[in-house]
C-alpha positions as CSV (number, residue, x, y, z in Angstrom):
1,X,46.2,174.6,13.5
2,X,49.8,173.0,13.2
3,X,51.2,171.5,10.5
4,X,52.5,168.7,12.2
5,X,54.5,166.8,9.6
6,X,56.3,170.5,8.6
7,X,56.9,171.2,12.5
8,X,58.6,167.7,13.0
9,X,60.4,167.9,9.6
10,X,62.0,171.1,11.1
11,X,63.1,170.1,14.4
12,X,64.5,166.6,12.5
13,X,66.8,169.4,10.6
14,X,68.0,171.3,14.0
15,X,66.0,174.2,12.1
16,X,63.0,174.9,14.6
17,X,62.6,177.6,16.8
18,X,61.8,178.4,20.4
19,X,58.0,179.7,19.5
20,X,57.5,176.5,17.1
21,X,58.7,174.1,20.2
22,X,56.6,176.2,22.8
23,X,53.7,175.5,20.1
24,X,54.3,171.3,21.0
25,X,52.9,172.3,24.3
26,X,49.5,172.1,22.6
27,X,49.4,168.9,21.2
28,X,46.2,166.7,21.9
29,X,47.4,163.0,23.1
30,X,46.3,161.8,19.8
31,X,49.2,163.6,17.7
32,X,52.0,163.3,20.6
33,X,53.4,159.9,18.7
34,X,55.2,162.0,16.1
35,X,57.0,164.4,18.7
36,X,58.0,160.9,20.9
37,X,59.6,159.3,17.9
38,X,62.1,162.7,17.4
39,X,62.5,163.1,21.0
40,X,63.6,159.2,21.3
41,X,65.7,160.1,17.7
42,X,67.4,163.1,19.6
43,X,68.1,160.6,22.8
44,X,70.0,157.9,21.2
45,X,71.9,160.2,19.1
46,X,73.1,162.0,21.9
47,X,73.8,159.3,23.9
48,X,73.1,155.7,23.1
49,X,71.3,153.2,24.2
50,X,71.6,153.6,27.3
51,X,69.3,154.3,30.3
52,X,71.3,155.2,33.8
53,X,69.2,153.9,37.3
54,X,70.0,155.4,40.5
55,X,69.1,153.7,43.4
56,X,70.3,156.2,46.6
57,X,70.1,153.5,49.0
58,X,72.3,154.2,52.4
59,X,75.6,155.5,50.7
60,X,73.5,158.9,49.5
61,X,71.1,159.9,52.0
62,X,68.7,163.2,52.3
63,X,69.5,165.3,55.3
64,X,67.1,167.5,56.6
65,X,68.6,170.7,58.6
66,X,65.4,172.3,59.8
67,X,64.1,168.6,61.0
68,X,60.7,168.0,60.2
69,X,59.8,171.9,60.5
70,X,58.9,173.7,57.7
71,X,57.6,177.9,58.0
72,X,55.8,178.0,54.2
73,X,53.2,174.3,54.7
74,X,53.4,173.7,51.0
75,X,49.6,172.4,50.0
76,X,51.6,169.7,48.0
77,X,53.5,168.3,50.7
78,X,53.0,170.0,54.2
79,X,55.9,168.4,56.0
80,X,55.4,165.2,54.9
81,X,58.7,164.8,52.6
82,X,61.0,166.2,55.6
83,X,59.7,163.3,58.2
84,X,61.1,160.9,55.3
85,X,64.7,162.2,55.8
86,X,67.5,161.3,57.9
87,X,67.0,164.5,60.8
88,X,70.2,166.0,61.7
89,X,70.0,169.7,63.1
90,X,72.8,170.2,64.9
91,X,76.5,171.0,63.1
92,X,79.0,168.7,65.5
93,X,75.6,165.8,64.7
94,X,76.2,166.8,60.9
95,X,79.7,166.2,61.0
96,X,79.9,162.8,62.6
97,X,77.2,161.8,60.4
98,X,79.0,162.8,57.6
99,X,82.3,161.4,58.5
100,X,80.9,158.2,59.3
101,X,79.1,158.1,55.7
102,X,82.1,158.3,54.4
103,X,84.3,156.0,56.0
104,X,81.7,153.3,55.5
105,X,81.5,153.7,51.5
106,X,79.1,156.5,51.4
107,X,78.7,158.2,48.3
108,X,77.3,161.1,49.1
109,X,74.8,163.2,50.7
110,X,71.3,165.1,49.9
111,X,71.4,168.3,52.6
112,X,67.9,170.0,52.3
113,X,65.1,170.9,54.7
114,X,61.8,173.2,55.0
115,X,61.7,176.4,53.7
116,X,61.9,179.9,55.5
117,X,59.3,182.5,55.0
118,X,61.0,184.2,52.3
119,X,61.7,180.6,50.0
120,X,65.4,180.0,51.3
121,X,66.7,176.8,53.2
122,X,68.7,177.6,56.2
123,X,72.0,176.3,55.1
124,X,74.6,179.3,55.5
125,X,74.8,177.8,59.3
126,X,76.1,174.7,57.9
127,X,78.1,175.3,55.6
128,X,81.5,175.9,57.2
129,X,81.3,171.9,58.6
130,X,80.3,171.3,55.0
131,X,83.3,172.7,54.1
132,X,85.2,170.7,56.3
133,X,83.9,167.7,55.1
134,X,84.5,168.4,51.8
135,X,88.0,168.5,52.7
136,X,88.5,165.5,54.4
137,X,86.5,163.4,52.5
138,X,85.3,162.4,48.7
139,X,81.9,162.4,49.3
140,X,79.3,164.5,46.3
141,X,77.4,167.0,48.1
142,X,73.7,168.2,46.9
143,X,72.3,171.2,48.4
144,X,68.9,172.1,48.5
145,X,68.5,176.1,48.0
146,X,65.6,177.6,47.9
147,X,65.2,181.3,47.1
148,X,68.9,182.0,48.6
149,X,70.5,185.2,49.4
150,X,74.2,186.4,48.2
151,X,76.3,185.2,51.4
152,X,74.4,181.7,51.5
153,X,75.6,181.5,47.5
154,X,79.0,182.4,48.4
155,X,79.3,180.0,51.2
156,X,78.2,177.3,49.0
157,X,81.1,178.0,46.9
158,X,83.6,178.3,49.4
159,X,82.3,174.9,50.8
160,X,82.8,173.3,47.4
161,X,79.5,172.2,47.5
162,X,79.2,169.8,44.4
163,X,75.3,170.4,43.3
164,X,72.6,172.7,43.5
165,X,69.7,171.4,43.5
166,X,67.3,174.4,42.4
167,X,63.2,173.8,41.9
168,X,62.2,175.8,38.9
169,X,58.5,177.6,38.8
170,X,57.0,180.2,36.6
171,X,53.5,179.6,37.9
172,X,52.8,182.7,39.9
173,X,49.5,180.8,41.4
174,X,51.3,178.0,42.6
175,X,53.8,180.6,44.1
176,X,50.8,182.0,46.1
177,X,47.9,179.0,46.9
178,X,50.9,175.9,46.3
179,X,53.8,177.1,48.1
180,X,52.0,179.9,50.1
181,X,54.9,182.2,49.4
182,X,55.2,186.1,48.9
183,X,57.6,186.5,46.4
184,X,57.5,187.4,42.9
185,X,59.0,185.5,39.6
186,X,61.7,187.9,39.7
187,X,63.5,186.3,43.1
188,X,63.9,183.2,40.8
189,X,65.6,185.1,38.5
190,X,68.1,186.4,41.1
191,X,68.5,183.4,42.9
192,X,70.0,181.8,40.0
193,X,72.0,184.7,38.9
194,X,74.0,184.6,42.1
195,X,74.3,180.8,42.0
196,X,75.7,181.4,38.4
197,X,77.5,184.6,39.3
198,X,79.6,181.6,42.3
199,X,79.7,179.2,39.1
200,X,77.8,177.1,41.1
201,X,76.5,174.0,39.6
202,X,72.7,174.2,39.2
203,X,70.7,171.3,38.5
204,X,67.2,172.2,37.7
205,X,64.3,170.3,38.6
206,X,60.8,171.3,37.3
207,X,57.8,169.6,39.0
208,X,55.0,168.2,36.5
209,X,51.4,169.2,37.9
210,X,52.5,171.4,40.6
211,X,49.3,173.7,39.8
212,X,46.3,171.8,41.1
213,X,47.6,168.2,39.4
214,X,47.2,170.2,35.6
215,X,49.7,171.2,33.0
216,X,50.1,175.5,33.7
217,X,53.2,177.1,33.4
218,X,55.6,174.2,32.7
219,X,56.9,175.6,29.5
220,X,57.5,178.7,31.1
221,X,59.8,177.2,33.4
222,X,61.5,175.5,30.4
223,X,61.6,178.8,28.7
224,X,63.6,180.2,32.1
225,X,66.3,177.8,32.2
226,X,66.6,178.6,28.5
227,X,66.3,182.5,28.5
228,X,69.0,182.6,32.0
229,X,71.4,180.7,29.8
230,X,72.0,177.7,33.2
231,X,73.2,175.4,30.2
232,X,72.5,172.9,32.7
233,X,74.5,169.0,31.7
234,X,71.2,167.4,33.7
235,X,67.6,168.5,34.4
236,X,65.7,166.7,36.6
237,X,61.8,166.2,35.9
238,X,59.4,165.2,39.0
239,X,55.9,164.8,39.0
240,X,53.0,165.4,41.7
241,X,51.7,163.1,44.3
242,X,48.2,164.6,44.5
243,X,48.4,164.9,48.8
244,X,45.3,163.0,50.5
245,X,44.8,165.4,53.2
246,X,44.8,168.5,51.8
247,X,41.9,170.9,51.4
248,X,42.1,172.2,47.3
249,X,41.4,169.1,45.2
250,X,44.6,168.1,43.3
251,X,44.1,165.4,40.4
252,X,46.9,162.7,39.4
253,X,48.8,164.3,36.6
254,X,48.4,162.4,33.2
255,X,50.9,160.4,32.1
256,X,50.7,162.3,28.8
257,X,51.5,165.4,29.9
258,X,54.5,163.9,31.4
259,X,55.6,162.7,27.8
260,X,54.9,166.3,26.4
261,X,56.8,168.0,29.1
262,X,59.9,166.2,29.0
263,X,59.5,165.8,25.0
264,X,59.7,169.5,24.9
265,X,62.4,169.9,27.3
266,X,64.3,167.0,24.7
267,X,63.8,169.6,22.0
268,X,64.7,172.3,23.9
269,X,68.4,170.8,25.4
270,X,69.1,168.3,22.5
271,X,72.2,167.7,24.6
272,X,71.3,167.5,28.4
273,X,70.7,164.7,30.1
274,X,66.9,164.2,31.7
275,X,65.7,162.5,34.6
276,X,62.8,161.5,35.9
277,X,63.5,161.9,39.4
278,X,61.7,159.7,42.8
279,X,58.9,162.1,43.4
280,X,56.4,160.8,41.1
281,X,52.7,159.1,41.9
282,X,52.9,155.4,43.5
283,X,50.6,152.3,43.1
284,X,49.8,151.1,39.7
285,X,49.9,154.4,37.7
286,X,54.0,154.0,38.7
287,X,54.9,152.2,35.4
288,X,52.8,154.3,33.7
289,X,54.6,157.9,34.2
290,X,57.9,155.7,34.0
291,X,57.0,154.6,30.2
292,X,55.6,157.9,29.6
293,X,59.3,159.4,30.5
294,X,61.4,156.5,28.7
295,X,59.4,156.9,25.4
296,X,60.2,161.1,25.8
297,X,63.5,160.8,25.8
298,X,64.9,160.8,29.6
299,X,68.4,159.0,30.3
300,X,68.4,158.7,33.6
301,X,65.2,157.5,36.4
302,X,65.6,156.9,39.8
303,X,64.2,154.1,41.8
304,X,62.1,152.4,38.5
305,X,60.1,149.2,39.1
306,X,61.3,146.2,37.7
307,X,58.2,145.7,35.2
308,X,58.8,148.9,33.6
309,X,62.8,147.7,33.0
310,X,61.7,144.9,31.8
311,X,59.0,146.2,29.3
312,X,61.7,148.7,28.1
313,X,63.7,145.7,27.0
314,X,61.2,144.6,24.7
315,X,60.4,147.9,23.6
316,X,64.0,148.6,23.1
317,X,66.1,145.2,22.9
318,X,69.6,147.0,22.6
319,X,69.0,148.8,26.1
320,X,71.4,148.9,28.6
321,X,71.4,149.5,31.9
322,X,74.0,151.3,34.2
323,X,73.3,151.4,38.1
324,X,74.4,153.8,40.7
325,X,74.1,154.2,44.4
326,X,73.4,158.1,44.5
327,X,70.9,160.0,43.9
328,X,69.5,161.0,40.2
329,X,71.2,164.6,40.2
330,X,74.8,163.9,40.9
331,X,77.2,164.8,37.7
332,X,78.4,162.5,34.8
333,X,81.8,163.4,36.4
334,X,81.1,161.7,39.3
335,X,79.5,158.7,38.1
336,X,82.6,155.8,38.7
337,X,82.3,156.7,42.3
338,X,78.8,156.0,42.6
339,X,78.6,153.2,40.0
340,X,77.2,149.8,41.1
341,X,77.0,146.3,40.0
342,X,73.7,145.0,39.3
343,X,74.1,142.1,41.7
344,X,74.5,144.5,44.2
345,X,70.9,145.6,44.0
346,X,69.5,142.6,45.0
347,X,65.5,143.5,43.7
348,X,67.1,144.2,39.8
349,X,69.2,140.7,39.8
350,X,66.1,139.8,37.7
351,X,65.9,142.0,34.8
């Protein structure tokens, strides 16, 4: 049994370790409150009171290169995310698109797309018009990776791609039934080797509930980005949408477990910034997982409903809100080009 009030007397002095955090990961609902109240502590020490919105509207759409095709059929999402993105397979398409964006005060882009067998997204065949738009214009670039090979991660830096956006999992079950991929934790580790080997910028994101809707191997993937010293400034947090057609029963996560992940993460990077990113269950259980991630400590949430921004200002009143038109993973250094008024969000004019 954990002495709670010892643990959280520790971690208050900056004393605690990595096994007593990892031990937080089995904390009944009932005695989260006390690991909440540091996490929030940590937050607005580190950085105010402040929570940033991002709302990616037109100026920072997601690209998909491989259309709505996708060789792996995730259980999760089975092509479903891909049909959501703007379709653009073709490199002269990709360019014009681009140019365009950017010419009509465009932000940036998302470039992702369905997997290969082996866990990679094609990019290295885009990468050289990437690279020419880089050049010719200012917009912030986030690539989607994948399990990628040595010339793909050398490309990227070449094309002075501005974020990689790299999905974290230590859950060699959900590697196999989720993802229905053949590889082994170990490509993980050497995928992000050779993105930090390019000093490419690697956001992490770690789904919540990937394994069947339940709480698995989370703090293992917490433990990686530790242990393969990514020192990430942001990690971005998303949550399961339990699919409706597929055949394995998924459940909703809880919106608990979403407070314990992201908690621990708080512990773990005192200093990183956390979002809670636009994947994340719909309909009324929204607000719910949106609380859960405010009162963990996140400081940054994309796409949040009005009712939870407004209950945040009662349960907070010296909250303030920044908006940007990008999406949730783009760099503090690149904020003032994405930063927007709140009158230009016309559904947050009430707040």
């Amino acid at each position: 049994m954990i002495n709670n009030q010892l643990l959280f007397n520790k971690i208050k002095s900056g004393l605690v370790s990595w096994l007593e955090i990892s031990s937080l990961f089995n904390l009944e609902f009932k005695e989260l409150d006390g690991l909440l109240n540091i996490a929030q502590e940590i937050t607005r020490k580190n950085f105010g009171d402040f929570l940033k919105i991002y709302i990616p509207t037109k100026k920072f759409p997601a690209i998909s290169i491989t259309g709505s095709e996708c060789a792996l059929n995730c259980e999760h999402c089975n092509k479903k995310y891909l049909k959501g993105m703007k379709q653009i397979q073709e490199n002269g398409d990709l360019e014009r698109f681009l140019i365009n964006l950017s010419k009509h005060e465009g932000v940036g882009a998302l470039i992702s797309g369905g997997s290969m067998s082996d866990g990679s997204v094609p990019l290295l065949a885009y990468l050289d018009t990437i690279k020419k738009v880089k050049e010719e214009t200012n917009l912030i670039i986030n690539a989607h990776t994948g399990l990628l090979n040595e010339e793909t991660a050398r490309q990227l830096a070449i094309a002075n791609v501005d974020i990689i956006s790299f999905d974290v999992n230590m859950d060699q079950e959900v590697i196999r039934n989720i993802y229905h991929l053949n590889v082994e934790l170990e490509e993980y580790r050497r995928a992000i080797s050779l993105l930090q080997k390019y000093d490419l910028n690697i956001v992490p994101h770690i789904c919540i509930g990937l394994n069947y809707g339940r709480l698995n191997k989370e703090l293992d993937s917490i433990k990686f980005i530790r242990d393969m010293k990514i020192n990430p400034s942001l990690i971005v947090v998303i949550v399961l949408i339990p699919p409706k057609n597929s055949k394995i029963k998924f459940q909703i996560p809880k919106p608990e477990d979403v407070s314990k992940v992201i908690a621990i993460l708080r512990l773990a990077f005192p200093k990183t910034e956390i979002s809670l990113g636009c994947m994340r269950p719909r309909g009324t259980i929204k607000n719910e997982f949106e609380k859960a991630a405010i009162k963990a400590g996140i400081t940054r949430i994309e796409i949040p409903s009005i009712d939870t921004l407004k209950w945040f200002k009662k349960y907070n009143p010296k909250i303030q809100y920044k908006f940007y038109s990008a999406c949730c993973a783009i760099p503090e250094k690149f904020e003032k080009i994405a930063e927007s008024k709140i009158s230009d969000i016309k559904r947050y004019k009430n707040i």
